[in-house]
N, C-alpha and C positions, 0 to 999 in steps of 0.2 A: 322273387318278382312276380308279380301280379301277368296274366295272358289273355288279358280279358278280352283284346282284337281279335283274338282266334274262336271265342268261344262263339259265335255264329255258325261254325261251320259244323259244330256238332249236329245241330239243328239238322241238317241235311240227311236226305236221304239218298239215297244207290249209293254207287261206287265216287270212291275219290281219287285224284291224280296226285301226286307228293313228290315235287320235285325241289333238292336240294345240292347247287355246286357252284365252283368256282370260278366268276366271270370275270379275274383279272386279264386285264387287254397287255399284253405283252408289245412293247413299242414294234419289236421287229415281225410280228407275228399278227398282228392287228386280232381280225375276231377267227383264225383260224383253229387256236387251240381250243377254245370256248365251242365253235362249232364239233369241233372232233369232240370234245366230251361229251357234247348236248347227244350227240351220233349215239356214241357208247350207252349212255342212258336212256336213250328212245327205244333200243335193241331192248333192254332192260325191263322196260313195260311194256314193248309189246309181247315179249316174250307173259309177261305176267298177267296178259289179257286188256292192258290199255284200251279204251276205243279212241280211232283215230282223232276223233275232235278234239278230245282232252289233248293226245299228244300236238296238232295243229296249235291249240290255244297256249299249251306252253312255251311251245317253238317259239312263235313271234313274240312272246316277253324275255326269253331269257338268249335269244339273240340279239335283241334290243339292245345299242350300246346304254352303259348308265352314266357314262360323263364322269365318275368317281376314280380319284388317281387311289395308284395303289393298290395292293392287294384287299379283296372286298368278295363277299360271294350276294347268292340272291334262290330265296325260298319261296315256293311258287306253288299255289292248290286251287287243280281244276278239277272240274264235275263240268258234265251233259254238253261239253262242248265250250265251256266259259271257263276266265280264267276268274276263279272267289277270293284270292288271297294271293299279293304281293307285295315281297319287303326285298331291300335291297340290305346284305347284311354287313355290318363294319367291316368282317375278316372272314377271311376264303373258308369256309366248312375244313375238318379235319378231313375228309373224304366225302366226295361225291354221292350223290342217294338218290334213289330214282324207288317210288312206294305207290301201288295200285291195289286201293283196299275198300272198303265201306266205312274204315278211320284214315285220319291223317296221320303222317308221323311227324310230329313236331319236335323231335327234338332240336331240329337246329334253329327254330324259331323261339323255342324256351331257351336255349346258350345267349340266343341274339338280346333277348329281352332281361337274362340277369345280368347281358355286360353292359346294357342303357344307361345313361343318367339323362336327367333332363334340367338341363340348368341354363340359369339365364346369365349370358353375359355382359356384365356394364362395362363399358368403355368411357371412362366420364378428363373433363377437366372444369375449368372454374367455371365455366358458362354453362355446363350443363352432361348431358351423358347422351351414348348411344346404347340401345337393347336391344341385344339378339336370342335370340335362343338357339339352342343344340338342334344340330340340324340346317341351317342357312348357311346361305352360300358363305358368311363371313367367317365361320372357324368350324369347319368340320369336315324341306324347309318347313319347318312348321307354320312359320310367320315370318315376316320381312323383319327388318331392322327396325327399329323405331328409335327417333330420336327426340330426350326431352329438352328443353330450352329455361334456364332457370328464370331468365327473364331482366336480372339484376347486370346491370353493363357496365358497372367501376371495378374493371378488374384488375388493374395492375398499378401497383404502389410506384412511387416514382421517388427518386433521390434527389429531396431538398430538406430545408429547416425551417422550426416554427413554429407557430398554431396551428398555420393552413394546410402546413404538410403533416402535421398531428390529423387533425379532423379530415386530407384526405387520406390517409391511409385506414381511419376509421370506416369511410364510407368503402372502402373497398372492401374489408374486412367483413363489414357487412352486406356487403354484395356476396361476396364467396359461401357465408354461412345464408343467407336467402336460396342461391341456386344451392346448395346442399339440400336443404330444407324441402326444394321441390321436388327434385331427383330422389331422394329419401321415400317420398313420399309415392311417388309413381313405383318404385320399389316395392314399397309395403302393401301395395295393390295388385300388384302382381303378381306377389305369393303369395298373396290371401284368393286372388282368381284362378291358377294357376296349376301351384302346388308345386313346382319345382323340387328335385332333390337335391340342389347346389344352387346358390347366386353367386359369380363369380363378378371379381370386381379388379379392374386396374386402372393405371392411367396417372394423372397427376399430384406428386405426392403430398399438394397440400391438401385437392380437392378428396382423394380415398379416405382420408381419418373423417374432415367433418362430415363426410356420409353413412361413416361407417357412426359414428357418433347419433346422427340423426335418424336411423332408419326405426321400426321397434322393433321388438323380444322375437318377435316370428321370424322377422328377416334378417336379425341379429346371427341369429340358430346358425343359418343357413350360407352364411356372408361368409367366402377366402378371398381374400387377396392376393393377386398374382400379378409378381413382376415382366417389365416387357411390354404392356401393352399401351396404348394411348389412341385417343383422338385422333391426332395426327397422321402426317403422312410420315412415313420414314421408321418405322416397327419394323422389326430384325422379325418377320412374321417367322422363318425357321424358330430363332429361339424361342418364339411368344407360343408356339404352337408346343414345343415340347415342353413350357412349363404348363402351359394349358394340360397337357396328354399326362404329367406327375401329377397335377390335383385330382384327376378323375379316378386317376389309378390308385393313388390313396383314398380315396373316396368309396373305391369299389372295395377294396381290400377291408376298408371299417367296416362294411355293409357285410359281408360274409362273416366277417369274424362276429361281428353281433350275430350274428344266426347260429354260426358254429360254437359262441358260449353259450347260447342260451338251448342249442340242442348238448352239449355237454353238460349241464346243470339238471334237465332236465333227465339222460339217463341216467345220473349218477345217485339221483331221487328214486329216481323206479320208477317215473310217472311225468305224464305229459308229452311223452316223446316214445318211441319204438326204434327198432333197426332188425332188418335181415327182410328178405324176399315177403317170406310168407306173414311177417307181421306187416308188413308197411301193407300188405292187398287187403290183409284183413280191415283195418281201420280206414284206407280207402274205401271197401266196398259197402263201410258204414257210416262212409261220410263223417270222420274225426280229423279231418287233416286240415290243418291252416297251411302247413309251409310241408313239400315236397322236397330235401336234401337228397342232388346225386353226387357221387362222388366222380371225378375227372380225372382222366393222367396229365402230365404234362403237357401232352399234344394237343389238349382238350377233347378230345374223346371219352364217352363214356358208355364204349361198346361192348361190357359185358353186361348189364341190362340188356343190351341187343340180343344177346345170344344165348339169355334164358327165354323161354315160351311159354305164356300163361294162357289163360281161357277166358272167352268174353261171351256176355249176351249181345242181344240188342240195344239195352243201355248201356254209359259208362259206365255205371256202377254193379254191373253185373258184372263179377270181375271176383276169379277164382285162382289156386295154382293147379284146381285140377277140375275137370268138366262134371263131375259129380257135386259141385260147390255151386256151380251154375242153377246146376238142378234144382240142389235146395231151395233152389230161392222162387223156383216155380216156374222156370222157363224149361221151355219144351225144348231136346235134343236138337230138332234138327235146323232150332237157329241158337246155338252153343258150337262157339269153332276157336282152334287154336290161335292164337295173334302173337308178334312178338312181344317182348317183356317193356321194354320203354313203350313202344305205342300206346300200350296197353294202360301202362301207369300214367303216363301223360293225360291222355283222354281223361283218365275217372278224374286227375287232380283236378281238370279246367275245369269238371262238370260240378265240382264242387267249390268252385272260386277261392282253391289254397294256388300258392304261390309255390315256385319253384325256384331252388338255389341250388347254384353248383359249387361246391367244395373239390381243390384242388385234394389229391388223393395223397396220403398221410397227414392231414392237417387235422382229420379227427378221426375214433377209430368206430368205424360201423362195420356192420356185416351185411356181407353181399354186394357193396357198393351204395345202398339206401337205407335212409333213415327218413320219417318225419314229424315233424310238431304236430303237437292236437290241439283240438280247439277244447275238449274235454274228456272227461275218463267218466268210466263206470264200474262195475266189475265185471264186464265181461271183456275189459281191453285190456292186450296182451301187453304186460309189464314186465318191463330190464330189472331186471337184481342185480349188484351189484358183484354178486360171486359167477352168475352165469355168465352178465353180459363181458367180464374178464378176462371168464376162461374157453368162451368160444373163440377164440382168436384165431383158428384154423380155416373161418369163416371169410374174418376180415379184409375189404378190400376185393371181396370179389364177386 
Protein backbone atom coordinates (compact mmCIF):
# COMPACT_ATOMS: atom_id res chain seq x y z
CA UNK A 1 0.00 0.00 0.00
CA UNK A 2 0.93 3.21 -1.23
CA UNK A 3 1.84 6.15 2.13
CA UNK A 4 1.67 8.93 0.10
CA UNK A 5 -0.16 11.09 3.32
CA UNK A 6 2.85 10.85 5.11
CA UNK A 7 5.24 11.73 2.55
CA UNK A 8 5.01 15.76 3.57
CA UNK A 9 6.46 15.20 6.56
CA UNK A 10 9.91 14.05 5.19
CA UNK A 11 10.05 17.44 3.89
CA UNK A 12 10.52 18.77 7.40
CA UNK A 13 13.25 19.81 9.04
CA UNK A 14 14.42 19.51 13.10
CA UNK A 15 13.26 17.09 15.34
CA UNK A 16 9.99 15.20 15.13
CA UNK A 17 7.38 13.88 17.88
CA UNK A 18 6.03 10.10 16.98
CA UNK A 19 3.37 9.10 18.87
CA UNK A 20 1.72 5.73 18.55
CA UNK A 21 -1.06 3.92 21.19
CA UNK A 22 -4.19 2.64 22.23
CA UNK A 23 -7.20 5.04 22.75
CA UNK A 24 -9.81 2.38 23.39
CA UNK A 25 -12.40 4.11 26.02
CA UNK A 26 -13.06 1.27 28.46
CA UNK A 27 -17.08 1.78 29.58
CA UNK A 28 -15.93 1.60 33.28
CA UNK A 29 -12.84 3.43 33.02
CA UNK A 30 -13.84 6.24 30.74
CA UNK A 31 -10.40 8.13 29.49
CA UNK A 32 -8.57 7.16 32.58
CA UNK A 33 -6.41 4.31 31.07
CA UNK A 34 -5.76 6.28 27.87
CA UNK A 35 -4.61 9.12 30.12
CA UNK A 36 -2.29 6.73 32.20
CA UNK A 37 -0.66 5.49 28.97
CA UNK A 38 -0.42 8.96 27.34
CA UNK A 39 1.58 9.58 31.27
CA UNK A 40 3.93 6.66 30.60
CA UNK A 41 4.77 7.83 27.20
CA UNK A 42 5.13 11.61 27.82
CA UNK A 43 7.91 10.12 30.48
CA UNK A 44 9.18 8.37 27.45
CA UNK A 45 10.07 11.50 25.31
CA UNK A 46 10.85 13.57 27.76
CA UNK A 47 13.27 11.37 28.83
CA UNK A 48 14.44 11.32 24.91
CA UNK A 49 14.63 15.07 24.84
CA UNK A 50 10.83 16.05 23.67
CA UNK A 51 10.33 19.82 23.66
CA UNK A 52 7.40 20.50 25.67
CA UNK A 53 5.16 22.04 22.79
CA UNK A 54 5.35 18.86 20.90
CA UNK A 55 4.39 16.98 24.04
CA UNK A 56 1.52 19.94 24.81
CA UNK A 57 0.37 19.48 21.04
CA UNK A 58 0.06 15.77 21.33
CA UNK A 59 -1.72 15.76 24.74
CA UNK A 60 -4.64 17.53 23.56
CA UNK A 61 -5.20 15.18 20.25
CA UNK A 62 -4.74 12.04 21.78
CA UNK A 63 -6.72 12.87 24.86
CA UNK A 64 -9.30 13.99 22.64
CA UNK A 65 -12.20 11.36 22.87
CA UNK A 66 -12.58 9.86 19.02
CA UNK A 67 -16.34 8.75 19.24
CA UNK A 68 -15.14 5.13 17.70
CA UNK A 69 -16.63 2.11 19.60
CA UNK A 70 -14.26 -0.65 20.11
CA UNK A 71 -10.99 -1.39 20.25
CA UNK A 72 -9.06 1.50 17.83
CA UNK A 73 -5.69 3.17 18.36
CA UNK A 74 -4.41 6.66 17.03
CA UNK A 75 -0.92 7.80 15.38
CA UNK A 76 0.10 11.27 16.10
CA UNK A 77 3.41 13.57 14.42
CA UNK A 78 4.35 16.69 15.97
CA UNK A 79 7.27 19.10 15.22
CA UNK A 80 7.90 22.96 16.65
CA UNK A 81 4.91 22.88 18.88
CA UNK A 82 2.06 21.69 16.11
CA UNK A 83 0.47 18.77 15.62
CA UNK A 84 1.56 17.56 11.27
CA UNK A 85 -0.12 14.27 11.29
CA UNK A 86 -3.30 12.71 12.59
CA UNK A 87 -5.07 9.36 11.84
CA UNK A 88 -7.21 7.54 14.12
CA UNK A 89 -6.29 3.77 13.60
CA UNK A 90 -8.85 0.73 12.96
CA UNK A 91 -7.13 -1.44 15.84
CA UNK A 92 -5.25 -0.69 19.01
CA UNK A 93 -1.15 -0.82 17.98
CA UNK A 94 0.49 -4.09 19.07
CA UNK A 95 2.24 -1.81 21.76
CA UNK A 96 2.36 1.54 22.67
CA UNK A 97 5.39 3.90 21.13
CA UNK A 98 6.38 7.03 21.95
CA UNK A 99 9.67 8.21 19.13
CA UNK A 100 11.62 11.82 19.31
CA UNK A 101 13.76 11.95 16.32
CA UNK A 102 14.60 14.10 13.02
CA UNK A 103 12.51 10.84 11.41
CA UNK A 104 9.14 9.70 12.13
CA UNK A 105 8.49 6.17 12.95
CA UNK A 106 5.86 5.09 10.93
CA UNK A 107 5.45 1.89 11.35
CA UNK A 108 2.00 1.90 12.74
CA UNK A 109 0.92 4.26 10.15
CA UNK A 110 2.19 1.73 7.19
CA UNK A 111 0.23 -1.51 9.24
CA UNK A 112 -2.84 1.22 9.20
CA UNK A 113 -2.59 1.95 5.62
CA UNK A 114 -1.88 -1.87 4.32
CA UNK A 115 -5.25 -2.98 6.44
CA UNK A 116 -7.43 0.15 4.35
CA UNK A 117 -9.75 -0.62 1.66
CA UNK A 118 -11.59 2.01 0.13
CA UNK A 119 -14.71 0.92 -1.10
CA UNK A 120 -17.97 2.15 -1.90
CA UNK A 121 -21.00 0.94 -0.62
CA UNK A 122 -24.37 0.66 -2.56
CA UNK A 123 -27.29 0.21 -0.72
CA UNK A 124 -29.79 0.13 -3.67
CA UNK A 125 -33.71 -1.18 -4.15
CA UNK A 126 -36.03 -0.66 -7.36
CA UNK A 127 -36.13 3.05 -7.03
CA UNK A 128 -32.86 3.69 -6.70
CA UNK A 129 -29.49 3.30 -4.30
CA UNK A 130 -27.71 4.88 -1.43
CA UNK A 131 -23.64 5.61 -1.53
CA UNK A 132 -21.40 5.59 1.12
CA UNK A 133 -18.09 5.17 1.35
CA UNK A 134 -15.58 3.49 3.80
CA UNK A 135 -15.25 5.69 6.52
CA UNK A 136 -18.92 7.43 7.21
CA UNK A 137 -20.76 7.24 9.79
CA UNK A 138 -23.02 4.45 8.02
CA UNK A 139 -20.85 1.16 8.10
CA UNK A 140 -17.61 1.59 9.71
CA UNK A 141 -16.01 10.27 6.68
CA UNK A 142 -14.69 10.83 3.75
CA UNK A 143 -18.09 11.96 2.08
CA UNK A 144 -21.71 11.80 3.33
CA UNK A 145 -23.99 9.46 1.93
CA UNK A 146 -25.46 10.16 -1.30
CA UNK A 147 -28.41 9.02 -2.61
CA UNK A 148 -29.30 8.19 -6.38
CA UNK A 149 -33.05 8.37 -7.51
CA UNK A 150 -33.81 6.28 -10.67
CA UNK A 151 -36.43 8.51 -11.51
CA UNK A 152 -38.91 5.69 -13.09
CA UNK A 153 -42.05 5.21 -10.52
CA UNK A 154 -44.12 1.84 -11.75
CA UNK A 155 -42.56 -0.25 -9.39
CA UNK A 156 -44.44 -2.90 -8.33
CA UNK A 157 -46.53 -5.57 -10.38
CA UNK A 158 -49.92 -6.18 -9.13
CA UNK A 159 -52.05 -9.51 -9.34
CA UNK A 160 -54.63 -9.43 -12.09
CA UNK A 161 -55.17 -10.89 -15.92
CA UNK A 162 -55.07 -9.66 -19.38
CA UNK A 163 -53.62 -7.35 -21.66
CA UNK A 164 -53.60 -4.50 -19.19
CA UNK A 165 -52.02 -6.47 -16.56
CA UNK A 166 -49.43 -7.90 -19.40
CA UNK A 167 -48.41 -4.19 -20.54
CA UNK A 168 -48.55 -3.15 -16.70
CA UNK A 169 -46.20 -5.42 -15.58
CA UNK A 170 -44.23 -4.49 -18.66
CA UNK A 171 -44.02 -0.88 -17.69
CA UNK A 172 -42.82 -1.83 -14.37
CA UNK A 173 -40.29 -4.04 -15.57
CA UNK A 174 -39.14 -1.25 -17.42
CA UNK A 175 -39.05 1.06 -14.76
CA UNK A 176 -36.85 -1.30 -12.58
CA UNK A 177 -34.32 -1.85 -15.67
CA UNK A 178 -34.35 2.29 -16.18
CA UNK A 179 -33.53 3.01 -12.43
CA UNK A 180 -30.77 0.14 -12.76
CA UNK A 181 -29.60 1.97 -15.67
CA UNK A 182 -29.16 5.16 -13.72
CA UNK A 183 -27.67 3.81 -10.46
CA UNK A 184 -25.20 1.71 -12.99
CA UNK A 185 -24.31 4.63 -14.22
CA UNK A 186 -23.67 6.98 -11.14
CA UNK A 187 -21.60 3.75 -10.42
CA UNK A 188 -19.35 3.77 -13.23
CA UNK A 189 -18.55 7.46 -12.35
CA UNK A 190 -17.41 6.77 -9.37
CA UNK A 191 -14.89 4.51 -10.07
CA UNK A 192 -13.78 6.08 -12.85
CA UNK A 193 -13.49 9.49 -10.21
CA UNK A 194 -12.64 7.74 -7.36
CA UNK A 195 -10.70 4.60 -7.68
CA UNK A 196 -12.13 2.56 -5.05
CA UNK A 197 -10.52 -0.95 -4.17
CA UNK A 198 -14.06 -2.57 -3.57
CA UNK A 199 -17.75 -1.55 -4.69
CA UNK A 200 -19.74 -3.26 -2.58
CA UNK A 201 -23.40 -3.83 -3.33
CA UNK A 202 -26.64 -5.13 -1.45
CA UNK A 203 -30.14 -4.80 -1.04
CA UNK A 204 -33.08 -5.97 -3.20
CA UNK A 205 -32.78 -9.06 -4.77
CA UNK A 206 -34.27 -8.09 -8.05
CA UNK A 207 -32.70 -4.63 -8.19
CA UNK A 208 -28.63 -6.10 -7.30
CA UNK A 209 -28.49 -8.35 -10.70
CA UNK A 210 -29.99 -5.66 -13.10
CA UNK A 211 -27.09 -3.40 -11.79
CA UNK A 212 -24.95 -5.61 -11.46
CA UNK A 213 -25.74 -6.38 -15.34
CA UNK A 214 -25.69 -2.76 -16.12
CA UNK A 215 -22.80 -1.29 -14.60
CA UNK A 216 -19.30 -1.56 -17.27
CA UNK A 217 -16.02 -3.79 -17.15
CA UNK A 218 -14.23 -1.29 -14.62
CA UNK A 219 -17.02 -1.43 -12.19
CA UNK A 220 -17.87 -4.86 -13.10
CA UNK A 221 -14.03 -5.72 -11.66
CA UNK A 222 -14.61 -4.20 -8.60
CA UNK A 223 -18.62 -5.24 -7.93
CA UNK A 224 -19.29 -8.09 -4.48
CA UNK A 225 -22.35 -8.57 -3.46
CA UNK A 226 -23.17 -8.78 0.12
CA UNK A 227 -26.12 -10.13 1.82
CA UNK A 228 -28.12 -8.35 4.65
CA UNK A 229 -28.18 -5.05 3.70
CA UNK A 230 -31.01 -2.89 2.14
CA UNK A 231 -32.66 0.43 1.92
CA UNK A 232 -34.80 0.08 4.41
CA UNK A 233 -35.27 0.17 7.85
CA UNK A 234 -35.11 -3.04 9.75
CA UNK A 235 -31.25 -4.46 8.70
CA UNK A 236 -30.03 -7.01 11.29
CA UNK A 237 -27.05 -4.04 11.12
CA UNK A 238 -24.85 -6.84 13.71
CA UNK A 239 -25.11 -9.47 10.90
CA UNK A 240 -24.81 -6.88 7.79
CA UNK A 241 -21.76 -5.55 9.43
CA UNK A 242 -20.01 -8.87 9.79
CA UNK A 243 -20.63 -9.97 6.35
CA UNK A 244 -19.53 -6.58 5.45
CA UNK A 245 -16.06 -7.11 8.01
CA UNK A 246 -15.71 -11.22 5.62
CA UNK A 247 -15.60 -9.21 2.32
CA UNK A 248 -12.89 -6.91 3.41
CA UNK A 249 -11.04 -9.59 5.01
CA UNK A 250 -11.08 -11.61 1.85
CA UNK A 251 -10.30 -8.74 -0.06
CA UNK A 252 -7.16 -8.00 2.03
CA UNK A 253 -6.11 -11.42 2.17
CA UNK A 254 -6.21 -11.55 -2.02
CA UNK A 255 -4.21 -8.27 -1.85
CA UNK A 256 -1.27 -9.79 -0.02
CA UNK A 257 -1.31 -13.04 -1.41
CA UNK A 258 -0.94 -11.21 -5.01
CA UNK A 259 2.09 -9.55 -3.48
CA UNK A 260 3.34 -12.63 -1.78
CA UNK A 261 3.18 -14.76 -5.41
CA UNK A 262 4.49 -12.27 -7.17
CA UNK A 263 7.51 -11.75 -4.50
CA UNK A 264 7.75 -15.67 -4.74
CA UNK A 265 7.96 -15.81 -8.48
CA UNK A 266 10.26 -13.29 -8.53
CA UNK A 267 13.03 -14.89 -6.06
CA UNK A 268 12.62 -18.14 -7.33
CA UNK A 269 13.95 -16.27 -10.81
CA UNK A 270 16.92 -14.62 -9.14
CA UNK A 271 15.58 -11.43 -10.17
CA UNK A 272 13.21 -8.61 -9.46
CA UNK A 273 12.94 -9.14 -5.88
CA UNK A 274 15.81 -9.36 -2.90
CA UNK A 275 15.41 -10.61 0.81
CA UNK A 276 17.62 -10.15 3.99
CA UNK A 277 18.77 -6.77 5.97
CA UNK A 278 21.57 -5.94 3.95
CA UNK A 279 20.03 -6.44 0.29
CA UNK A 280 16.69 -4.78 0.77
CA UNK A 281 19.18 -1.22 2.14
CA UNK A 282 21.05 -1.79 -0.56
CA UNK A 283 18.41 -1.52 -3.45
CA UNK A 284 16.51 1.00 -1.22
CA UNK A 285 19.49 3.37 -0.99
CA UNK A 286 19.43 3.00 -4.91
CA UNK A 287 16.07 3.71 -5.22
CA UNK A 288 14.90 -0.06 -6.91
CA UNK A 289 12.04 -0.66 -4.68
CA UNK A 290 8.27 -0.54 -5.83
CA UNK A 291 6.79 -2.67 -2.89
CA UNK A 292 8.54 -2.95 0.67
CA UNK A 293 7.50 -6.70 2.09
CA UNK A 294 7.66 -6.94 6.22
CA UNK A 295 7.07 -9.78 7.66
CA UNK A 296 4.55 -9.82 11.02
CA UNK A 297 3.70 -12.29 13.88
CA UNK A 298 0.58 -13.07 14.69
CA UNK A 299 0.25 -10.16 17.14
CA UNK A 300 1.00 -7.93 14.29
CA UNK A 301 4.17 -6.83 15.26
CA UNK A 302 7.08 -6.56 13.38
CA UNK A 303 9.68 -5.80 16.10
CA UNK A 304 12.65 -7.33 14.98
CA UNK A 305 13.33 -4.85 12.26
CA UNK A 306 13.03 -2.77 15.43
CA UNK A 307 15.72 -4.16 17.02
CA UNK A 308 18.28 -4.25 14.17
CA UNK A 309 20.11 -0.61 13.80
CA UNK A 310 21.11 0.75 10.61
CA UNK A 311 22.89 4.22 9.60
CA UNK A 312 21.25 7.25 8.02
CA UNK A 313 22.33 10.70 6.42
CA UNK A 314 20.40 13.55 5.96
CA UNK A 315 18.37 12.15 3.24
CA UNK A 316 16.29 8.93 3.09
CA UNK A 317 18.12 7.52 0.99
CA UNK A 318 21.24 7.79 2.62
CA UNK A 319 20.86 4.69 4.26
CA UNK A 320 23.77 2.02 5.07
CA UNK A 321 24.03 -1.23 7.55
CA UNK A 322 27.30 0.47 8.42
CA UNK A 323 28.42 4.39 8.86
CA UNK A 324 31.19 3.71 6.39
CA UNK A 325 28.40 3.22 3.67
CA UNK A 326 27.07 6.58 4.45
CA UNK A 327 30.46 7.93 3.66
CA UNK A 328 30.75 6.64 0.41
CA UNK A 329 28.25 8.42 -0.68
CA UNK A 330 29.91 11.71 0.43
CA UNK A 331 28.22 12.69 3.44
CA UNK A 332 30.26 14.17 6.12
CA UNK A 333 30.49 12.04 9.69
CA UNK A 334 29.28 14.23 11.79
CA UNK A 335 25.66 14.19 10.17
CA UNK A 336 25.94 10.15 9.86
CA UNK A 337 24.14 8.60 13.22
CA UNK A 338 22.83 5.40 14.06
CA UNK A 339 18.62 5.08 13.65
CA UNK A 340 16.66 2.11 14.31
CA UNK A 341 16.11 -0.54 11.55
CA UNK A 342 12.11 0.09 10.56
CA UNK A 343 12.55 3.85 10.87
CA UNK A 344 15.01 3.76 8.78
CA UNK A 345 13.61 1.56 6.07
CA UNK A 346 10.29 3.07 6.24
CA UNK A 347 11.66 6.61 5.50
CA UNK A 348 13.92 5.62 2.26
CA UNK A 349 10.65 3.41 1.02
CA UNK A 350 8.17 6.68 1.36
CA UNK A 351 11.00 8.72 -0.13
CA UNK A 352 10.86 6.70 -3.08
CA UNK A 353 7.01 6.20 -3.58
CA UNK A 354 7.29 2.13 -3.17
CA UNK A 355 4.46 0.69 -1.14
CA UNK A 356 4.55 -1.33 1.71
CA UNK A 357 2.95 -4.73 2.56
CA UNK A 358 2.92 -6.83 5.56
CA UNK A 359 3.00 -10.63 5.30
CA UNK A 360 1.76 -12.46 8.18
CA UNK A 361 5.19 -14.45 9.14
CA UNK A 362 5.47 -18.10 7.55
CA UNK A 363 3.39 -17.29 4.60
CA UNK A 364 6.49 -16.87 2.63
CA UNK A 365 10.03 -17.44 3.36
CA UNK A 366 12.55 -14.33 3.59
CA UNK A 367 15.42 -13.56 5.46
CA UNK A 368 15.65 -11.31 8.30
CA UNK A 369 12.01 -10.58 8.15
CA UNK A 370 12.24 -8.18 4.62
CA UNK A 371 12.07 -8.60 1.32
CA UNK A 372 11.24 -6.20 -1.61
CA UNK A 373 9.97 -5.85 -5.29
CA UNK A 374 11.91 -3.72 -7.85
CA UNK A 375 11.10 -1.57 -10.14
CA UNK A 376 14.29 -2.76 -12.19
CA UNK A 377 17.59 -4.64 -12.18
CA UNK A 378 21.05 -4.07 -13.34
CA UNK A 379 24.03 -5.71 -12.68
CA UNK A 380 25.04 -4.37 -9.90
CA UNK A 381 21.52 -5.68 -7.93
CA UNK A 382 21.94 -8.18 -5.52
CA UNK A 383 20.31 -11.35 -6.93
CA UNK A 384 18.59 -14.58 -4.88
CA UNK A 385 19.83 -17.98 -6.51
CA UNK A 386 17.97 -20.39 -6.01
CA UNK A 387 20.63 -22.69 -4.24
CA UNK A 388 21.57 -19.70 -1.63
CA UNK A 389 18.32 -18.17 -1.17
CA UNK A 390 17.39 -22.18 0.08
CA UNK A 391 20.06 -22.71 2.11
CA UNK A 392 20.25 -19.63 4.10
CA UNK A 393 17.34 -20.73 6.16
CA UNK A 394 19.15 -20.13 9.44
CA UNK A 395 18.44 -16.40 8.47
CA UNK A 396 14.71 -16.75 7.85
CA UNK A 397 12.14 -15.01 9.67
CA UNK A 398 14.23 -12.92 11.60
Amino acid sequence: MKLDSLKPLLDRSGSLTTVSLDVTRAEDAGDRDIRSRWNGLRRQLESQGAPEGDLQALAEVVLRPTHVPGPHGRFVVAGEGEVLFDRVLADAPPRDEAYHDGIPALMPAAQAADEAVRYLLVEVDRSGADLSWSGSQSHAADQPMEAVEGGHDVLHKVRAGGWSHRRMQSRVEDSWDRNAEVVAAELDRAVVEHRPDLVMITGDVRAVPLIRGAVGQQTAELLVEVPGGSRAEGVKEEAFAENVHAVLEAFRARRREDVADRLREALGRGEGAVTSLPDVVEVLRRGQVSELIVIEDAAGSAAPLGDHELWAGPEPLHLGMRASEIAALGVDEKHTRAVRGDVALLRAALAQDAGVTFLLEGSVDVVDGVAALLRWNDQATPHETAPSYTEDTHRKGH
